[in-house]
Structures are given as C-alpha cells and as structure tokens.
N, C-alpha and C positions, 0 to 999 in steps of 0.2 A: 399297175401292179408290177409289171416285167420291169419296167425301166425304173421302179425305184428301188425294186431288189436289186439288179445290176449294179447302181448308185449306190447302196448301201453297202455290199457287198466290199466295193474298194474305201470307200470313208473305214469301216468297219477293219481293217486289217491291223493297223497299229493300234485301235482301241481295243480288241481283244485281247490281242499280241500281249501289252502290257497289263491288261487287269490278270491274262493268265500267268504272267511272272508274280504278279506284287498278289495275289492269293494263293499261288505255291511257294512262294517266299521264304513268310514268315512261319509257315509252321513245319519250316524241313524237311518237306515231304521227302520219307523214303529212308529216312537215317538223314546223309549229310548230303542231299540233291539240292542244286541250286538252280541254276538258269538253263535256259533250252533255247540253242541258237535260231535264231528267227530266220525259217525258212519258207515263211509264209511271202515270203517278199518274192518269193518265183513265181507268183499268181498275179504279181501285178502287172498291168497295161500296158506298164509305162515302156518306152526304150531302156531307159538310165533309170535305178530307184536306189536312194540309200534312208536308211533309216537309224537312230542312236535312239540308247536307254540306258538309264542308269537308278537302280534299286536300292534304297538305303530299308536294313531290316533288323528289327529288335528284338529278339526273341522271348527275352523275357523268364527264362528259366531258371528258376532258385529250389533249394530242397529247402523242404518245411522239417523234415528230421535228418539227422545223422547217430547213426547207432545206437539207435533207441532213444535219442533225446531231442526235445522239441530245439529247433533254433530258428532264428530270425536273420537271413541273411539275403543279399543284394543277390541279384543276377547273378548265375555263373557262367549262361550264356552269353559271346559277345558278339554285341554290335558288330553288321557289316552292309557293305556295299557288293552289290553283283552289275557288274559293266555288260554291257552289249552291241556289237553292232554290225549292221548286216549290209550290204551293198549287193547292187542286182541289176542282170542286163539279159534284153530279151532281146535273140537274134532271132528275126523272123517272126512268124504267127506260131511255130511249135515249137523251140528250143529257147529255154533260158538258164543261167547259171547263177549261184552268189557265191559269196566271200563274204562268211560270216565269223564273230568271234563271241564267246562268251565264258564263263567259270561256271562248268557245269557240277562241282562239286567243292565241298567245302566245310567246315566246322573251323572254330574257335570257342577256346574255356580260359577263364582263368578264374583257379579254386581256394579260396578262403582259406583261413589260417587252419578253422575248425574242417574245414574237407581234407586237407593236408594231415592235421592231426589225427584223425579218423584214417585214413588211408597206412600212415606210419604207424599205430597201435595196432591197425590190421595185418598189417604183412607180420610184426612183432609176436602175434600172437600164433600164426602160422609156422615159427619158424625162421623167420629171415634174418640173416645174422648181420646185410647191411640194410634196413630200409630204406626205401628211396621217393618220396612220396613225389606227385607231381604236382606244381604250379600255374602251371601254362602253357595249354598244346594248342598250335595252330594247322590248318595245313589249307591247300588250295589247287586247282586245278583249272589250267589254263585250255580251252581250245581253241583250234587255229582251223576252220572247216573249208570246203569248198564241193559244193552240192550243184548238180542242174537237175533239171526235168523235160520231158520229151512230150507230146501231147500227140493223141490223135481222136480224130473223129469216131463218135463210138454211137448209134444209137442218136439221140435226142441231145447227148450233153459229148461232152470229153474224157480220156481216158487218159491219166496221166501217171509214165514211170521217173520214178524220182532215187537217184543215188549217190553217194559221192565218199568222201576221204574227211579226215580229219588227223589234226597232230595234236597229243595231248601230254599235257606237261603234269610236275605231279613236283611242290613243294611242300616239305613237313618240316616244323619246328617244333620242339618241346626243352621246358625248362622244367630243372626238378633238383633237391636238394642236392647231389654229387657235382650237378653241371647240364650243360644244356647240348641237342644234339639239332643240327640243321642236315638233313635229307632232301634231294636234289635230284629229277629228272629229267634231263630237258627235249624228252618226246616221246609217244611210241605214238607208233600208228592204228586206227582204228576208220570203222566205215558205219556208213547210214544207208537202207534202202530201205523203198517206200513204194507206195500205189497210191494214187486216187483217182476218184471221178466226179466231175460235177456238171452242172448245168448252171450256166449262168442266168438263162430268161426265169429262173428261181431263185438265186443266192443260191445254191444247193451244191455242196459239198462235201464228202464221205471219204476220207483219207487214214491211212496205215502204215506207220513210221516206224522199222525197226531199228535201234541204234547199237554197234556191237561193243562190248565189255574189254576193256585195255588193262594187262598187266603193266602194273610199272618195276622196278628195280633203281632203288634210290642209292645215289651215296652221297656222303660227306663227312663232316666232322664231329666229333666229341670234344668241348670244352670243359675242362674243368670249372668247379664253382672253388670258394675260397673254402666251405668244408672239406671240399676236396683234398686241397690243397694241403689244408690243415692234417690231412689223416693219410698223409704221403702220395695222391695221385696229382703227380705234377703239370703233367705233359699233355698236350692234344693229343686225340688219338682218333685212326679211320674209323667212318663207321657206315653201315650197308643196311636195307631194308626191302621186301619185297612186299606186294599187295596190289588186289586184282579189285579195279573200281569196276561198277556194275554195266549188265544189259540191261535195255529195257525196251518196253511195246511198248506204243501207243495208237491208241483208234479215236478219231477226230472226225467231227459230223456238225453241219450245221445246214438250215435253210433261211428262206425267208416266210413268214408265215402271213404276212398282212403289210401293206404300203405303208416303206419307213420301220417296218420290226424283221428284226431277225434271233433266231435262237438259236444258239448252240450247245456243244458235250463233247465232254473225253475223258476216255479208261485207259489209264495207262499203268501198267504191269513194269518194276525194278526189281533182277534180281540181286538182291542184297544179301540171300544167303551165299552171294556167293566171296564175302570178305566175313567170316566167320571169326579172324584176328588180323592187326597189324604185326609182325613182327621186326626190330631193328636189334642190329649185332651192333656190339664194341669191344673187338678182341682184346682180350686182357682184361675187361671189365664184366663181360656176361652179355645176354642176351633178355630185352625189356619186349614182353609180348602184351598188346593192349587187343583183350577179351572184346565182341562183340554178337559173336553170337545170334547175329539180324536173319531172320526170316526172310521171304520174298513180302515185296509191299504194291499195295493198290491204291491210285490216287481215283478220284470220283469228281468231276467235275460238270456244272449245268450251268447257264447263263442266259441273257438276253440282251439282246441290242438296239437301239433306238435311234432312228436320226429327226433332230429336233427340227434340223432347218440346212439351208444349204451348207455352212460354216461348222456348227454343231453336232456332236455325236455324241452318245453314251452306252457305257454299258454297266450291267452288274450282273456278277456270279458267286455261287456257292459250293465251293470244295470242302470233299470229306477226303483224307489222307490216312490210312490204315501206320495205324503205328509198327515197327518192325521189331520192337526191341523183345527180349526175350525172359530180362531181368540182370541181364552182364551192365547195362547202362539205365536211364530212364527216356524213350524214344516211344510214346504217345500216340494213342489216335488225337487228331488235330481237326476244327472245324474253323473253316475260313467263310467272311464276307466279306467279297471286294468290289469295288467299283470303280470304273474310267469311264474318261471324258478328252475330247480330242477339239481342239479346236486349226481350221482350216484359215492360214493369214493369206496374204499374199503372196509370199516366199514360203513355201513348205508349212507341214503341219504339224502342231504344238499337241502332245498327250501328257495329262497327268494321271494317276492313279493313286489308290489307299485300301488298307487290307485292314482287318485286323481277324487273328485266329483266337481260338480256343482252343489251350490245349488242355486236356484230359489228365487227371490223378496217374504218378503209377508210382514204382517203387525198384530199386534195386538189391541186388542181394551176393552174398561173398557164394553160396552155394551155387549160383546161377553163371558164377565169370566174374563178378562186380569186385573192385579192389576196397570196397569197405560198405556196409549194406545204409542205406539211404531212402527215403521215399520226398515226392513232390507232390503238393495241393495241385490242382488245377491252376493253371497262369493264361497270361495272356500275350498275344506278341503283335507286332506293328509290321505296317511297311507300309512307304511311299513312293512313287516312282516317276519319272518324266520322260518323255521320249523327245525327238523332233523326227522327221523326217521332209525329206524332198522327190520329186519325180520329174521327169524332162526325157 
C-alpha cells in the first residue's frame, strides 16, 4: 500500500495538473480565469524536472435572443489556446524552486451583425449622439512566475512553506465601428504564498495557495476606422486604461485511498468583484467603460486517480464553477467532466486530456450594466490538452 501510494503520487502530478487545466478551461471559471501555473512540480523527486502543456478550448457561447427576439447564431465566444510551462530543481532534500509561465487570464468575442445592431439601437435609444457598437474585444495576460518551497520535518509527514513573485503583463484589443484601440502593459508585479503538509507513506497532501491581485494601467493607441474617417476623425490618437485583475484562494487536498487509487479536491475562492468595470480614455474622443459588475466566484472541484500499470495512469474529475455574472454580461454556473491519461515512454512522459462543460441558461439586461439586453440557452464548451514532461 505505502509504496504504491508513494509511486502514484509522482506518476499522478502531471495527470492531474492537466485534467485540472482542461476541466477549468472550458467553462471560464471565475469570469475570464484561465490557466494556473503548475507549481505542483516543487514536489517532485527529481534533481532537474521540466514539464509543458498546451490547452486548446471552445466555449461555445451564442445568445438564443437579442432584444426580445429569438435569433439563430454561431458562437460569440472565441476559441483559444492557454500555453504552460514549468521547470523545477531541487537543491537538497528541503529546498526547491521553479520557473513557471502561463496566461492566467483572458477572454475573446467576436459579435455578429445582429449583437452590433442591438447594441447601436441601444445606446440610440438611451441618448447617444454617437453610437459606437463593438466588434471584437480581445485581451490576455501573460505570467512570468518563480516560486520555491522550504520543507521540514513535522510530525509523521512534512510541513511545507511555499512563496514567491511573479510579472504579469496585461494586453487589450478592441475593434468597434469609429476604430479600433490596442492597450499595452508590459508588467507589474505580484506574489503567491502558500502552506502545505503531506505524508508521503499515504500520497497525502493538504495545501493552501494564496495568489495576490495586480493592478495594471495600459496604454496605447486609437486607430481610426474608415467611418471614422469619413465623419472627420482623421488622426491616431493616445489612449490609457486601468483595471485590477483578481485574488484568489485556494485549498488542495488529496490522499491515497487503496493500492494504485488516489482521490483528490479544491476550493478555490476569485475575487472578481473586485474589476466591477474596464475603463479606457481617448482624449478628444471620450471615455468607453465596459460594465461587469462580477461578484466574487467559487470553483468546486472532486477527482480520482488510477494507476493502470507501470507506464499508465488515469484520471477523472468533476467541477462545479459558481457563475459570477450579475446581469451586466452572461457568466454562468458551468459544470465540467474531465478526464486524463499520461502515458510514461522512455524519454519523459506524454499526457493527454478532454473536458467538456455545461454551461447553464442566463440572460443579460441594459438595467443591470448590459450594453443591449440578451439571454443564452444553455451550451456546451470543449477542451483538449497535452502535456510532455521529463525528470533527471
């Protein structure tokens, strides 16, 4: 029993790792949360360990009405990919450090003729003397991390403090009928600290990750569109934006319960009220605030893990992800079933993964923050993933 939890324990790191990317994935958890740098690699054995991933995800999200009227349209959510990768070295039996990277945050839309139409009738009816409807907003956020952990003997198992730094970048793009505006940060700084303790002769691990909340302040440019141009705004012009991406908790726990199985869980807490709006400036032009209005949100996650044989591993889990939206957008509770599978070659180890969620009905509203009122059926969203990793 000890020595195949032990054994499972290390098989098991990247096969979790990534079924818990590709089942938080695709259903957004949190508003716009993407990937969570894999700092599971401080646990490993090894001297040297690097591991890679990369998550293609499809959300899947279309309105079934707009302004009271039924419509039949493609996705407005868009496809993406979330890169990762972590690299890790243990000096000694108690200190090890990594150098990890991933996009912990993120969204892309691009909105049909008829959402654009809706949107420009709404501002119209409000008042707006110029509407400006939008097209297509991207944005992304890069991190650049580097975390260690300290161990010591505690009891029966280990007691471990875990902290470190990270650089976080913060790109926005939006196109909209006057012209299109690119927003630019290239870092602030933020940190992570954490506790755990486990017992290996169990698999038994109980861990607590806080991660802190980074202001960014963006600039760049305003491009004119050829309406623009048309209705005398010629010229590029600067343009600035501020906004606070979130905190958040998380509590991670897993053992071994029987030779060859292990189970694990995590609650992890974002707070998202606390980016209430985006806003960006365009002096001379006005100031475009995009409404959000996000609660704080709970993700819920349960799993289990299996080793089929020495080469062989599996896992599958089931996340519930608390929707945050408020009515300013349509942000969903989400129910995800994922599964991974790792297979161990000669040269390092090959993981794949597959999610797919369930996202829940909801509906937006101009009363609520919404730029034109909308509702969504329930949808469905995707994702795959592959990892590799190596140790020496």
């Amino acid at each position: 029993m000890n020595t195949d939890a032990i054994q499972l324990t290390q098989k098991l790191v990247l096969t979790t790792a990534l079924a818990v990317l590709c089942a938080a994935a695709p259903a957004l958890a949190g508003g716009y949360s993407r990937g969570d740098a894999n700092i599971d690699i401080l646990f490993n054995d090894s001297r040297f360990s690097a591991t890679s991933e990369l998550i293609y995800v499809s959300p899947g999200r279309h309105y079934s009405e707009l302004m009271g009227q039924s419509v039949d349209e493609k996705s407005y959510s868009d496809d993406f990919f979330i890169p990762s990768l972590a690299i890790g070295a243990k000096f000694g039996d108690n200190f090890s450090c990594a150098l990890t990277y991933t996009q912990p945050f993120g969204g892309s839309a691009t909105y049909s003729d008829a959402a654009q139409n809706a949107e420009f009738v709404t501002a119209a009816s409000l008042g707006d003397p110029f509407p400006n409807p939008t097209s297509r907003m991207k944005f992304s956020a890069d991190e650049y991390g580097a975390t260690c952990k300290v161990a010591f003997a505690a009891g029966p198992g280990n007691l471990h403090l875990i902290g470190g730094a990270f650089l976080e970048t913060f790109d926005y793009r939006e196109n909209t009928w006057i012209g299109s505006v690119h927003l630019k940060d290239d870092g602030k700084i933020g940190y992570r600290v954490g506790v755990a303790y486990d017992i290996p002769e169990y698999a038994m691990r109980v861990q607590v990750m806080y991660r802190s909340e980074v202001r960014h302040e963006g600039t760049g440019m305003y491009t004119p569109s050829d309406l623009a141009v048309a209705n005398g705004i010629t010229d590029s012009l600067p343009a600035n934006g501020a906004g606070t991406l979130p905190q958040s908790l998380k509590i991670y726990a897993q053992t071994g319960v029987a030779p060859g199985w292990l189970i694990y869980g995590s609650v992890a807490w974002t707070n998202w009220s606390v980016l209430p709006q985006f806003s960006y400036d365009v002096p001379g032009l006005g100031t475009s605030n995009k409404i959000f209005n996000y609660k704080n949100g709970y993700t819920i996650q349960l799993g289990a893990g299996h080793e089929f044989s020495d080469k062989v591993s599996g896992t599958v889990n089931v996340t519930w992800d608390q929707g945050v939206g408020s009515g300013a957008d349509i942000t969903t509770d989400t129910w995800t079933l994922g599964l991974g599978a790792q297979y161990k070659a000669k040269i390092g180890t090959i993981g794949i993964g597959a999610a797919i969620s369930y996202l829940t009905a909801g509906s937006q509203a101009v009363s609520s923050g919404a730029t034109y009122d909308a509702k969504a059926d329930a949808d469905w969203a995707l994702g795959i993933g592959i990892s590799y990793a190596v140790q020496f």
